[in-house]
N, C-alpha and C positions, 0 to 999 in steps of 0.2 A: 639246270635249275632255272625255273621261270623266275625266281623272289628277283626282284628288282634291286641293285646296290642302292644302298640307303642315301650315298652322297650323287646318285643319280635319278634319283624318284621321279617321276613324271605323273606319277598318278593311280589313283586305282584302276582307269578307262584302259591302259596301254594294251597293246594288240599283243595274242595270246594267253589270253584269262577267258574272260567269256565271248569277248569279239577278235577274231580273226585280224580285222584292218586298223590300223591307224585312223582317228579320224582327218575328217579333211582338214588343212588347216586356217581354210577361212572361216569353218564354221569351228572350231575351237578359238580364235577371235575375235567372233561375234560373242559367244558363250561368256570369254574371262571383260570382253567390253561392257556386256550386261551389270556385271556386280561391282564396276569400277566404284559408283558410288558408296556399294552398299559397305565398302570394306574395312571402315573404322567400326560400324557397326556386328560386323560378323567378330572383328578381333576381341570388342567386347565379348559377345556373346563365347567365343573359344575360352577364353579367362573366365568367365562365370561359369561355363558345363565344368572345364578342370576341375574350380574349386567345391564344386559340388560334388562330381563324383571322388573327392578326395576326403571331402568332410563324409562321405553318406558309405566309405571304405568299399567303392567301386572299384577303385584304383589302389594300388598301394600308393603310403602318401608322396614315398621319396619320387616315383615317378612324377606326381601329383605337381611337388615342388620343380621339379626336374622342367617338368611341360611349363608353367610359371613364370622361371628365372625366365627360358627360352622368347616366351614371348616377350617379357619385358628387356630383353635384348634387343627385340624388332623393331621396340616404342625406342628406345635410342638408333636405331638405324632407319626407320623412319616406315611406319605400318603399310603406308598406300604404296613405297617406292618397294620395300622387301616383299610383299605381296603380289603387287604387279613381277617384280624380277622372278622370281618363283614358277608365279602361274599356279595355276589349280583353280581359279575364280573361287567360288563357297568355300573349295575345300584346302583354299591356299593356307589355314594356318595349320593344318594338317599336315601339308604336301612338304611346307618351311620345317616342321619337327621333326619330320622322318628322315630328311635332310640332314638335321642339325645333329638330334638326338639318335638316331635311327630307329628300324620299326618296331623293334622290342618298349621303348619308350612310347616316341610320336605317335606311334600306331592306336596307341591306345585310347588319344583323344577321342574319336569319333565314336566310342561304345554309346548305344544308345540316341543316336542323333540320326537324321535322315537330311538331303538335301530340302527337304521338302521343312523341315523345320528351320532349317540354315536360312532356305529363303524369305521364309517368312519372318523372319526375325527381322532379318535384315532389312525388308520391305517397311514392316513395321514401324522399324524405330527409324528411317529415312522419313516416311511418312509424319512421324510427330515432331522430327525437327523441323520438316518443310509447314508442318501446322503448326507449330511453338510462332516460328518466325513469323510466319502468316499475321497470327494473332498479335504478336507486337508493334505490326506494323498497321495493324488496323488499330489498335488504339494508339499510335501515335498519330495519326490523320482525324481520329474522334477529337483529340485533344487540339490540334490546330482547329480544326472546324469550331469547337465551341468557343476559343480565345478569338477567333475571327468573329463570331457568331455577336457578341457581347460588345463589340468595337463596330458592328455593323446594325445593329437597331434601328438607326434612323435613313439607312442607305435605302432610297427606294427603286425599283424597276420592276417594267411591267413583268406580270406571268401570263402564261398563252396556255391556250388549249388548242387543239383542232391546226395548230401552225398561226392560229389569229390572235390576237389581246383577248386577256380574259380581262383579272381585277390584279390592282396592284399588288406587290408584295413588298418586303425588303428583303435584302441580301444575307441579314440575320436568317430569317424565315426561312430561306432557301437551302442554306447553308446548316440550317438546324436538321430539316429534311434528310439531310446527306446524313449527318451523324446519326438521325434515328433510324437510317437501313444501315450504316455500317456495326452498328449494335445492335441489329437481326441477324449481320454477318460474323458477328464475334459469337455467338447463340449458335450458328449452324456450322459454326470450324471448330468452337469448344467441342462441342456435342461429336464431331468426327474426332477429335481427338481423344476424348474418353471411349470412341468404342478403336482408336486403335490401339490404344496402350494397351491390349489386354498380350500377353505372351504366350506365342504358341510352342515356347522352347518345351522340346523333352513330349513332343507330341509324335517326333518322329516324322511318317510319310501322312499316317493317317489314324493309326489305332497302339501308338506309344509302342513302349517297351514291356518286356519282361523283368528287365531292370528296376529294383527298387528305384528307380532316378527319383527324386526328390524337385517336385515342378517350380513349387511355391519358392522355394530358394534361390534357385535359376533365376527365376520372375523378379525377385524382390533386388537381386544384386546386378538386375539391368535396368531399373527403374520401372517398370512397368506398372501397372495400380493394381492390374485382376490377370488369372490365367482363365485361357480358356479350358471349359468345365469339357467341353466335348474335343478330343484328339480329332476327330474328324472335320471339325467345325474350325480347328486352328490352322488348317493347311489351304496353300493358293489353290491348288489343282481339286480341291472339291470346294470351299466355299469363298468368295473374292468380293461380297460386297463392300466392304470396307475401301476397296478398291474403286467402287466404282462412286462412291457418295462421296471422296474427298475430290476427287474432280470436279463431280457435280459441286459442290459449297464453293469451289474455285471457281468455277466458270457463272454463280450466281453473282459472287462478290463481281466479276469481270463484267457482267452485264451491264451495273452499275454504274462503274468507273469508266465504261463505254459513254453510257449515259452524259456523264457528265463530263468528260472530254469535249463529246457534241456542242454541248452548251459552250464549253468555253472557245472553241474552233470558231461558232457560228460569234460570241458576243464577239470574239476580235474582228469581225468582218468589217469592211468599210459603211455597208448598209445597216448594220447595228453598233461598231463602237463603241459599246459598253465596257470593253476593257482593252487594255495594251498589255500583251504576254510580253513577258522577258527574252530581251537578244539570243539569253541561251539556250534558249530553250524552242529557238528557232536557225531555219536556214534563210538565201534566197536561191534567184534564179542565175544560171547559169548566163540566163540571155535575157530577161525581163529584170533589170539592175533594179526595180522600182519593188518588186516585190520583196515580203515578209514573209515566210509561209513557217505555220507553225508545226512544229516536226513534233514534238514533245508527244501533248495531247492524240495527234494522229498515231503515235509509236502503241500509245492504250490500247485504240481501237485494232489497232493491229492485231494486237497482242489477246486482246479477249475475242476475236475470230481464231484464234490458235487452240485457246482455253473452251470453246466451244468444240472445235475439233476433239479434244482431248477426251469429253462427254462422249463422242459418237465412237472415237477410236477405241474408250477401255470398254463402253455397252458392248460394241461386237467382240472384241478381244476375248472376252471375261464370260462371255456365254460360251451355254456349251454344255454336250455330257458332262454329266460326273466325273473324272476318274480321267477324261483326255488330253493328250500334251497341250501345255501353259506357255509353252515356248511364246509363241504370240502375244502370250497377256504383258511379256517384257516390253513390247511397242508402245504399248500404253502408259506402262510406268515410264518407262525411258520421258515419254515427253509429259508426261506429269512433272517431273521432276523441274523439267523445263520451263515448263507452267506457273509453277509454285513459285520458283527464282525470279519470275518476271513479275510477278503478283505483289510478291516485296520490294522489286523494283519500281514499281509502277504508282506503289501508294506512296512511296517514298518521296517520286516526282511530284504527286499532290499535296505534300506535305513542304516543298519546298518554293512551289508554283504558287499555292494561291495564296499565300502571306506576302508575295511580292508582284503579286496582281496589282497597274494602276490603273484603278477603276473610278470612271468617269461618272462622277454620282449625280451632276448638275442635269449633264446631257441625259440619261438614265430616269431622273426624276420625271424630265420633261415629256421623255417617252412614254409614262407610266399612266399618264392622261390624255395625248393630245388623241389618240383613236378611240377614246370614249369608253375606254376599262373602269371609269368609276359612276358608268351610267346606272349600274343597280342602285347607289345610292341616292341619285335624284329621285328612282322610284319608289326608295325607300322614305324620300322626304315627304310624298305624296300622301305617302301612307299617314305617317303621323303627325303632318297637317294638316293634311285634307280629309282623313278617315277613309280613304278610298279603299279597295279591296286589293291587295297584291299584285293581280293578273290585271285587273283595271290600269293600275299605277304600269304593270309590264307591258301591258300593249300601248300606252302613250308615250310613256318615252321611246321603244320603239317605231312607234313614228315618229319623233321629232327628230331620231338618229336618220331617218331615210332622206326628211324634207330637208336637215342640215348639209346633208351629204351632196343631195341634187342640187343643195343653191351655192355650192362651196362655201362652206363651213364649217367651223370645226369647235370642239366643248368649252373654249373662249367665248367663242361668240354669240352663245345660246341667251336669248331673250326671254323675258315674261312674257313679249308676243308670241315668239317663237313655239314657246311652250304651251302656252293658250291656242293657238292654231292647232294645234296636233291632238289635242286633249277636247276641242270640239267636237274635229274633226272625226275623232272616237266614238264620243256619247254626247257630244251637246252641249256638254260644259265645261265652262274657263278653269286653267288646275290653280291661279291663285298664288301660283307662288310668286313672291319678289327677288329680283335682281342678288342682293346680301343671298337668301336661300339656296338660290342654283348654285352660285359660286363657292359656298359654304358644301353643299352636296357634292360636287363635281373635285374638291382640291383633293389630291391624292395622299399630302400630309392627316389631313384630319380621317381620310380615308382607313388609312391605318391606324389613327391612334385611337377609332372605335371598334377597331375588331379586338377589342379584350378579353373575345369569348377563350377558352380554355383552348389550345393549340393554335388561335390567333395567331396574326404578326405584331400588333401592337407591342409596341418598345418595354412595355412594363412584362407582358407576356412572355416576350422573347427569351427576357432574363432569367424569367418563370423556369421557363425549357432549359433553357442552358444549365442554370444551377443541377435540375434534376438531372440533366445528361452527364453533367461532371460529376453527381454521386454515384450513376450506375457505372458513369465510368470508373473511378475509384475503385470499387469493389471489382472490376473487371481486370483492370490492372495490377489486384492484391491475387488473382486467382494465376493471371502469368508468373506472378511471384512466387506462388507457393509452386507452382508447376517447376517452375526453375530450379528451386528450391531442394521441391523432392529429387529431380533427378542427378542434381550434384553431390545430396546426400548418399543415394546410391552408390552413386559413381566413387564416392568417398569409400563408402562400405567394402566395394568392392576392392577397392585396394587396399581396404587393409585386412581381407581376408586372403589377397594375395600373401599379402606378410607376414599371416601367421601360420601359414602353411610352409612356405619357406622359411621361416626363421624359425621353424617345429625343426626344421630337415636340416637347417646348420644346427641347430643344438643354442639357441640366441632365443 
């Protein structure tokens, strides 16, 4: 008799059914190493098919309860340790019943279920936790950026273009910046995570069952918001973009926080000293005792080359025929996962780093002018004292920047002659302005406190922004809420439809 003893199960694969050999056992290995993650979520999902096919009389009940009590046995002996000890990867809550209960019982869980829906569930709801977390920890970094943002108004330092001084800013400004791409990034990881919540349980491989199964119930007692409308559309091995867009919203968020590691690497330099990162967040040298070197910030950068990888790994992974082995697309998830982990680590570091940034505001200020970053507004002074035309007012003080330059000089020590030499030397005539004027144009404070145009830096502005960022934030934080929310209520539902199934089968 082939039937396999029930307290020795190894699987439905075992050699002499449909395949001859054993498989190899590095590559059954790799297979049960693949779903390590996925396996709180598959146990869910084995507890929601049971009680559905026991509500919808797929099963009779007492089996129903039977399969139930069994896994709630596992949840006290511990789901990843019994599952792992077991084996069977997707099909370990299976492989555990037929074991426990034998295959008159166990056996019966998997009616109507395919690997290919196992996986997908499992990917799925891996997926939204690594997006839930994601999102929490981007608004907790919104949240510090704007409490910094509001304590930093009056902090000024140059901003640059092209690698040179543009026009001044302040560190509010900057830091407002940051929050307003990280609430594009809360926008484009929400938006992934409403299209993965959709459930492809009871989809099977590709075109369901013949099984009454009952999808919407599945769906609703694993949290998910929507099922998918198309069986074929719910499976990895024919559609996987879901797959390939949360990497992507990951490796943009990463872009960012590249970004702005940069900034902070480059402002601890010796040549800029704009800030002093924390001891801990640094090493030194083995052999240069003089050196700082800041590890933190660099670990980012690291880490969003990893996260860009993870784009290129799931594009080629994920393409493909219709219908041809996925084995491969596990490489991608594999370090997606990995990805995600570091992503919530990584904001985590920003959220801990820059509130304990000591930032040198004096030196900073002084930066913010001495290379001639508030020279538009001397041109602008031109303009509305002198009535000059824009381009008039741009091309003389670009000379005066050249002639200061060549006689070493620098936007201290710019003169009414100075000015008037350059403004001749243009067109012929004196620009008029006095000494009070220039220095009135050129101070980086008053700099700032006229750009009160609407996304300006000025300190009245800034606050402007801030307020608005803390009410979208608000509402952003109320939507993690309800996300939370729904899926613990599930989670609830779900056990107590455990319970009524069982305590229908005790007679309670």
């Amino acid at each position: 008799m082939l039937k396999q003893p029930s307290s020795e199960y190894r699987g439905f694969r075992t050699a002499g059914i449909r395949l001859r050999d054993e498989m190899l056992p590095q590559l059954a290995r790799l297979s049960a190493g693949r779903t390590q993650p996925m396996l709180p979520a598959l146990h869910a999902f084995d507890k929601a098919h049971a009680v559905m096919l026991a509500e919808e009389g797929l099963i009779p009940r007492q089996a129903g309860a039977a399969i139930l009590r069994a896994l709630r046995q596992m949840e006290k002996d511990g789901v990843v340790e019994v599952r792992t000890r077991v084996g069977g990867g997707l099909h370990s809550g299976e492989q555990y019943l037929i074991r426990t209960l034998g295959e008159e019982i166990g056996g019966r869980l998997h009616l109507a279920r395919s690997s290919g829906d196992l996986s997908s569930v499992g990917i799925n709801v891996l997926q939204r936790e690594k997006l839930l977390a994601l999102l929490r920890a981007v608004n907790r970094l919104r949240r510090v950026l704007v409490d910094l943002a509001s304590a930093h108004t009056d902090t000024i330092l140059p901003g640059y273009s092209f690698g040179q001084h543009a026009q001044p800013m302040t560190l509010a400004h900057l830091w407002l910046s940051w929050a307003a791409t990280l609430a594009r990034d809360f926008e484009r990881l929400h938006g992934a995570y409403r299209r993965v919540n959709v459930s492809p349980a009871g989809a099977a491989i590709m075109v369901g069952s013949d099984f009454p199964v009952n999808r919407a119930r599945t769906a609703e007692l694993l949290g998910f918001d929507a099922l998918h409308e198309n069986c074929a559309d719910a499976i990895l091995e024919l559609t996987a973009d879901d797959s390939l867009e949360v990497p992507m919203a990951v490796a943009t968020l990463y872009h960012s926080m590249a970004k702005w590691a940069d900034d902070l690497i480059l402002w601890s330099t010796s040549e800029f000293g704009f800030v002093d990162i924390p001891d801990r967040f640094c090493n030194t040298s083995s052999i240069m005792m003089q050196k700082k070197n800041v590890i933190g910030p660099a670990e980012v950068k690291g880490a969003s080359a990893e996260a860009l990888g993870c784009v290129v790994t799931s594009y080629h992974a994920l393409k493909g025929a219709t219908g041809l082995p996925v084995t491969e697309r596990y490489y991608a998830l594999e370090m997606l996962w990995r990805v995600a982990d570091n992503g919530v680590r990584d904001l985590g570091w920003f959220c801990d780093l820059l509130p304990a940034l000591h930032v040198r505001a004096a030196h900073m200020r002084e930066q913010a002018w001495r290379h001639w970053a508030t020279a538009t507004d001397l041109a602008g002074a031109l303009v509305r004292e002198r009535d000059l035309p824009w381009r008039t007012a741009h091309q003389i003080v670009g000379l005066l920047v050249r002639l200061a330059e060549e006689r070493g000089l620098g936007p201290a020590e710019v003169s009414p002659g100075l000015l008037d030499e350059a403004a001749v030397a243009y067109h012929g005539v004196p620009a008029g302005l006095d000494a009070a004027q220039i220095r009135a144009a050129l101070d980086p404070a008053r700099f700032i406190a006229a750009r009160t145009v609407r996304g300006g830096p000025a300190p009245s502005e800034s606050l402007r922004q801030a307020h608005l960022f803390e009410q979208a934030l608000a509402d952003d934080e109320r939507t993690v809420a309800a996300v939370e929310a729904r899926l613990a209520e599930a989670a609830s539902n779900l056990e107590a439809a455990v319970d009524t199934i069982i305590g229908a089968s005790d007679g309670t």
